[in-house]
N, C-alpha and C positions, 0 to 999 in steps of 0.2 A: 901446498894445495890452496888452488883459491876459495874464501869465504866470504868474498861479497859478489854479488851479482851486475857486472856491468851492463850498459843498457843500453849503450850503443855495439853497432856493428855491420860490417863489413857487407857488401854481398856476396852470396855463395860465388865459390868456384867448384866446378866438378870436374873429377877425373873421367869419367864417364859421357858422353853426348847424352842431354835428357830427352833422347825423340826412338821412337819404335822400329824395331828393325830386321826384316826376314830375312836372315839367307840362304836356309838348309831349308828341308823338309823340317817338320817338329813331331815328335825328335829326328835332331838329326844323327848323323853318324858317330859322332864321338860319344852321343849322349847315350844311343844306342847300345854302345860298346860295353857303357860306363855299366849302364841298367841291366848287361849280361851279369856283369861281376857282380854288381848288390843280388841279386834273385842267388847267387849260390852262397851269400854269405850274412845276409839280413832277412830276419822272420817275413812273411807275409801279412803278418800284422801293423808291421811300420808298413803303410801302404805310403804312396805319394797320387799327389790330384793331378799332376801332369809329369812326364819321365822324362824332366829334363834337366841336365846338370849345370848348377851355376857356378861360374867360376872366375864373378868380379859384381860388385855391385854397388853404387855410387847415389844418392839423391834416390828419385824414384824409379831408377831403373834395374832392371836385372840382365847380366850377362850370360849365356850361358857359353860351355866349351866348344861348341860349334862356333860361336861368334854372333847368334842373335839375340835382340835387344827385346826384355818386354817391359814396358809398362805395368809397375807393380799397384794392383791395386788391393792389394791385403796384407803388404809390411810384413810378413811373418805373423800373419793375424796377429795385428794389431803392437808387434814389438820394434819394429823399429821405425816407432811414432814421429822423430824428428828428422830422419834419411839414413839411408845405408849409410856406412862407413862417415857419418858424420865427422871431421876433421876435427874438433875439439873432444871430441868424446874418445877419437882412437887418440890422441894425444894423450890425455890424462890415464889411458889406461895404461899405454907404454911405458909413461912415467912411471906408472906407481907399479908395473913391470919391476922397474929395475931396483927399485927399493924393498917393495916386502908383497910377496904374493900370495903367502899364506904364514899364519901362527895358531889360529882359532880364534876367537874375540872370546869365548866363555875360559882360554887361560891366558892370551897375554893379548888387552885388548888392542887397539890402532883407533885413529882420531877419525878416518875414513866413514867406519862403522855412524858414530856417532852424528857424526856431519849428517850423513843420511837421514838420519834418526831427527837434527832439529828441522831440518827442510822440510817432510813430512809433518812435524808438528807445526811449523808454520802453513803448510799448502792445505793440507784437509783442515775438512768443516768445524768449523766453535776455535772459540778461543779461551777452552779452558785447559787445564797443563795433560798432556798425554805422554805415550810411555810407546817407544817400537823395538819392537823386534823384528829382524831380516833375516830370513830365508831363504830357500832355494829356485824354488814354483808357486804358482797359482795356487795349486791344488794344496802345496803345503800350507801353505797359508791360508788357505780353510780351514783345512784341520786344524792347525793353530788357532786360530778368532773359535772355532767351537771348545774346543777343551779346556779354552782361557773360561769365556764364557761358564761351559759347567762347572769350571771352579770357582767363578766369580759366586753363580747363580746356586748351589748343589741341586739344581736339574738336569735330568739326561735329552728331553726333547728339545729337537731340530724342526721348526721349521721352515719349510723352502715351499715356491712357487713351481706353477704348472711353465713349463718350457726354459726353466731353471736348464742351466750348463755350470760345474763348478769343478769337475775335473776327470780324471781315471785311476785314483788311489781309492783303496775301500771305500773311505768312507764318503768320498767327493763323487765315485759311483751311485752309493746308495740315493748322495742327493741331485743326481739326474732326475731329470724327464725322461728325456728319452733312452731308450736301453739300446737299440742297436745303432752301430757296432758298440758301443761303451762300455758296457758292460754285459753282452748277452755271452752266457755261459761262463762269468768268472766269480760265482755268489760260491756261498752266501756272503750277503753285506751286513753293515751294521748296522745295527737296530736304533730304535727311536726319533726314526726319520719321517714327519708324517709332512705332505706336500697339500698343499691348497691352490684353489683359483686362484686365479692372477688377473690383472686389467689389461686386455686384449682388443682397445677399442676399434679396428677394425672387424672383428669377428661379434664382439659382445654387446657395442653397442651402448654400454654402460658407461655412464657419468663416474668421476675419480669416487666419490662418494658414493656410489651403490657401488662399484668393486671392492670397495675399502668394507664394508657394512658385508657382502660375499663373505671376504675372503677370513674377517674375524670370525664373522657367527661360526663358519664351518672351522675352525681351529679351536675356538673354544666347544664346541657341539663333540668333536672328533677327539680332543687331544685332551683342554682346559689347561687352561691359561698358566695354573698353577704346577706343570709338569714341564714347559718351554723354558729350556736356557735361552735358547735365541731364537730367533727370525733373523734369518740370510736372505739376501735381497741382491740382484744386479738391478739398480737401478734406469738403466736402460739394458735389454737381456739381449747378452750376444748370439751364441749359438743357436738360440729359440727365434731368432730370424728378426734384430734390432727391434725389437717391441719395446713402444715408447708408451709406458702409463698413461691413463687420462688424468688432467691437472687432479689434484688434491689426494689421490689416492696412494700414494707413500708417504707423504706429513700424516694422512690420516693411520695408516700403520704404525707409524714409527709413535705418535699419540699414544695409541695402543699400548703398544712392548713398554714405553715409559710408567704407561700407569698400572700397569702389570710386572715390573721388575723382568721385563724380559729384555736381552740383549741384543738391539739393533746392529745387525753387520753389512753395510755395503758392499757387496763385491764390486770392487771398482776394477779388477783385475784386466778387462779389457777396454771399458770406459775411462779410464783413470787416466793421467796426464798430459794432461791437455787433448785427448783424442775430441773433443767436445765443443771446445773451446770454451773451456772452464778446466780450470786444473783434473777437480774431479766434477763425474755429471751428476752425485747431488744436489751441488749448489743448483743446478738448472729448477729444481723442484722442491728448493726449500730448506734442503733437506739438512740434520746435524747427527752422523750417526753414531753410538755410543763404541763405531769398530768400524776402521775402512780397512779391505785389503786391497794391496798396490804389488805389481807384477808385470810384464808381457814390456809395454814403455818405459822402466823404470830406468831403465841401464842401456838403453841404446843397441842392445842384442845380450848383452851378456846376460848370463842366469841370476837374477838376483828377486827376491821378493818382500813386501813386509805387510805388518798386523801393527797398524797404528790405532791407540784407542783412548778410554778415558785412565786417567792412570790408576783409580780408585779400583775399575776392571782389571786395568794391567796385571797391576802388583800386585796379584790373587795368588800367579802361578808363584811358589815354593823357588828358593833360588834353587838353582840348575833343572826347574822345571824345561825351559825354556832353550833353545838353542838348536846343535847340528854341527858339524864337523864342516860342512863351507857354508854355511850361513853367513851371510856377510862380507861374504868373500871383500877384502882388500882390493882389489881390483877391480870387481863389477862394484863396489861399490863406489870407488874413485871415477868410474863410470858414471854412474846415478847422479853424483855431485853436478858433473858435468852437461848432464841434461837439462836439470835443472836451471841451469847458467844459460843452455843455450835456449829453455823458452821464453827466458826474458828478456834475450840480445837480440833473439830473430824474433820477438814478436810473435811468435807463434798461434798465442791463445786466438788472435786476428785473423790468422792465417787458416784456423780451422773455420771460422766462421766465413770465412774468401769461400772456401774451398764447399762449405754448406749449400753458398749462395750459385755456386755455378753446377754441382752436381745434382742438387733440386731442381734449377729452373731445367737443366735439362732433361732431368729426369720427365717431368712432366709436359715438358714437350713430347717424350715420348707415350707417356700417358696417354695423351691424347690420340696419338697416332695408331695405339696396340692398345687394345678391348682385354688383352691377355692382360697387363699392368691392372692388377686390383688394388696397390695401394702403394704412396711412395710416402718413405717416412726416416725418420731419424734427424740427429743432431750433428753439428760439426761435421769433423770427416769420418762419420760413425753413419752412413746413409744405407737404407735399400729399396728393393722394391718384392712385392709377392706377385707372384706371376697364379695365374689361377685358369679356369680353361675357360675358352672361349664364351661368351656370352653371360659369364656366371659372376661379373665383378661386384652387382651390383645386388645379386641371388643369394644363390646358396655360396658361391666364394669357392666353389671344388680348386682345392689344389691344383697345380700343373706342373709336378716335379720334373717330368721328360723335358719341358722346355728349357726349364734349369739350368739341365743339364747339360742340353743339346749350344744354349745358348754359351753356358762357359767354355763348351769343348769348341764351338765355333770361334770365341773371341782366344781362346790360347793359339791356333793355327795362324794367326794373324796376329799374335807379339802383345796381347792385352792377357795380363791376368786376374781375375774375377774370383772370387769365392762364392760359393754358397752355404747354406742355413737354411735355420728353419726345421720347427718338430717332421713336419712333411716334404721336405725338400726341397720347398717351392719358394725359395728369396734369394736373391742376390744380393749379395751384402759386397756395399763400396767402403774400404777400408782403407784409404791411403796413405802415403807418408804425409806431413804437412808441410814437405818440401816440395810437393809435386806440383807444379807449373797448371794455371788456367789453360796452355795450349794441349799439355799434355793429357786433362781432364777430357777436352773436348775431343781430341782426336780418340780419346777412350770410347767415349759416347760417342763415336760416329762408326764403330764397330761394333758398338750395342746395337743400331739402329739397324747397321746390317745383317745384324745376326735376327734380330726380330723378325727382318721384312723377308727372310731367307723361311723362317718360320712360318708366314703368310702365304706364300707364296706355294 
């Protein structure tokens, strides 16, 4: 396994063509087929945003079994950060394939685990000694950062922000926002979950400092200070439609939790490596948090996740407090290594910031054009826009979920895939791989623009 980070390299090659490409109906027939067999043997709860089946995918493309090409523009929300089927990363995983695929790390550990373990300690925030544990999900690793936390803290309160998303496990349900689909009908949840404002400055209007000054007084007013194990934070919030704080208002939190012994945790789960163009997107705000969780980017697709933090926190949990039967997994983790290596061989962190500069200026070229576009915002390849109704950008801001959604279904029929967000349904959220080509950006954005003026018209 390699352990130092080369720094040159190569340029891509793809198995794949990275350009858009129709040739069925969508779906088409095979996909069709496909989608008869999942309806008789997959819940309707695993829903999918379009029914179409892939069955190759390279760089930022997706294939599916018909043979058409789309342009990915949400990575598996947000997991496969560096390109599908990245060539170094299936590498390392085949390898470590044929050596050890599984033992458990909590009975016979592997060097794999570890490895992952100091990378994170050198990528996230401060430079003082930390402690990880690796996981399976997101979500699990919430849970985890909270219950390290009440052991660290012996407090049972959680708090989280308004348009908060952190997973679909009890207790990552409880700390939603939003309830439907997420949780409507699967309570009761756990308790000691209390949520506050959050800095919303599209909507609120407020300086980092008057939401910081919000969102304390109401947690200490509602909760007090002295019952909070932590404050959970995405530093820039995915699900809640890329809401990016106003300057000062998460140094001014995390201030807070410091002088009050409570435990700062970044969800960095879909911000986090390099999606930002910053390893994680605290650094963009300052930020040093006393717990980052990492997930979705970590491993190039495979399931892997972790709870990096101070190690004074760490070493709370009780030994075999901590762990899981594939936590760690050998293989997603020999994975993880590998990403690693490749954000610093391809330059990556640069290439979010490329990729900033062309899906902004575009964006607000369309801005301009569409009165519906009430706000374009985010970082890196972490972008979106709020779409809101007509005449109201500047108003009241009324949502515009219909065109949302009329807008993704219109850019899927034409080989571009989109996501949405947002508590009201009304963002597009651009999530790309950071392998995705400036041509392939704009020819995205030139199906947005038609799908807009289809909207106008």
């Amino acid at each position: 396994m390699t352990d130092t980070i080369d720094a040159q390299v190569s340029a891509p090659v793809y198995s794949v063509p990275q350009e858009r490409r129709i040739v069925t109906a969508i779906p088409g027939p095979k996909s069709e087929a496909l989608h008869q067999r999942r309806l008789a043997v997959v819940p309707r709860g695993v829903s999918s945003a379009l029914p179409v089946y892939i069955a190759k995918a390279n760089g930022a493309v997706l294939v599916d079994v018909d043979g058409n090409q789309f342009i990915d523009l949400g990575a598996g929300i947000g997991v496969t950060t560096i390109g599908h089927t990245e060539k170094a990363v299936v590498e390392a995983a085949a390898e470590q394939l044929h050596d050890v695929v599984h033992t458990l790390f909590t009975i016979t550990p592997y060097e794999e685990y570890v490895r992952v373990a100091e990378l994170l300690a050198e990528r996230t925030p401060g430079d003082f000694a930390k402690r990880t544990v690796l996981v399976n999900s997101g979500a699990e690793a919430v849970e985890n950062g909270v219950k390290i936390a009440r052991k660290h803290t012996g407090r049972n309160g959680i708090a989280v922000l308004e348009h908060a998303y952190h997973g679909r496990t009890n207790l990552t349900m409880a700390m939603n926002f939003k309830a439907s689909p997420y949780s409507t009908g699967f309570g009761p949840f756990a308790g000691d979950v209390y949520r506050a404002p959050n800095s919303y400055p599209y909507h609120d209007g407020l300086s980092g400092a008057e939401a910081a000054a919000r969102t304390i007084n109401y947690l200490e007013k509602t909760v007090g200070a002295d019952d909070l194990a932590c404050l959970v934070v995405e530093p820039i919030q995915g699900e809640g439609g890329f809401v990016v704080p106003a300057d000062g208002y998460l140094p001014a939190l995390q201030e807070w939790c410091t002088a009050k012994g409570i435990v700062f945790i970044a969800d960095e789960i879909q911000s986090g490596m390099a999606r930002t163009g910053a390893y994680f997107a605290s650094e963009h705000f300052g930020l040093v948090p006393d717990m980052v969780l990492s997930a979705k980017g970590i491993a190039g697709g495979l399931p892997l996740a972790g709870v990096t933090g101070r190690a004074g926190i760490m070493d709370s949990a009780q030994p075999g407090g901590l762990g899981g039967t594939f936590g760690g997994n050998p293989v997603a983790a020999a994975a993880a290594v590998a990403v690693f290596e490749q954000i610093e061989k391809g330059g990556l962190l640069a290439e979010a910031k490329r990729i900033e500069q062309t899906l902004t200026a575009g964006l607000l070229d369309l801005q301009a054009k569409y009165d519906i576009i009430g706000d374009v915002r985010g970082i890196g390849a972490m972008i979106a826009i709020e779409l809101v109704e007509p005449g109201t950008a500047t108003t009241t801001k009324t949502p515009h979920s219909e065109a949302v959604s009329a807008i993704a279904a219109y850019a899927a029929q034409r080989g571009v895939l989109v996501l949405t967000a947002g508590t009201y349904g009304n963002v597009l959220r651009f999530l790309p791989s950071l392998a995705i080509s400036d041509e392939l950006l704009l020819d995205a954005l030139s199906v947005i623009d038609d799908a807009l003026a289809s909207l106008t018209a």
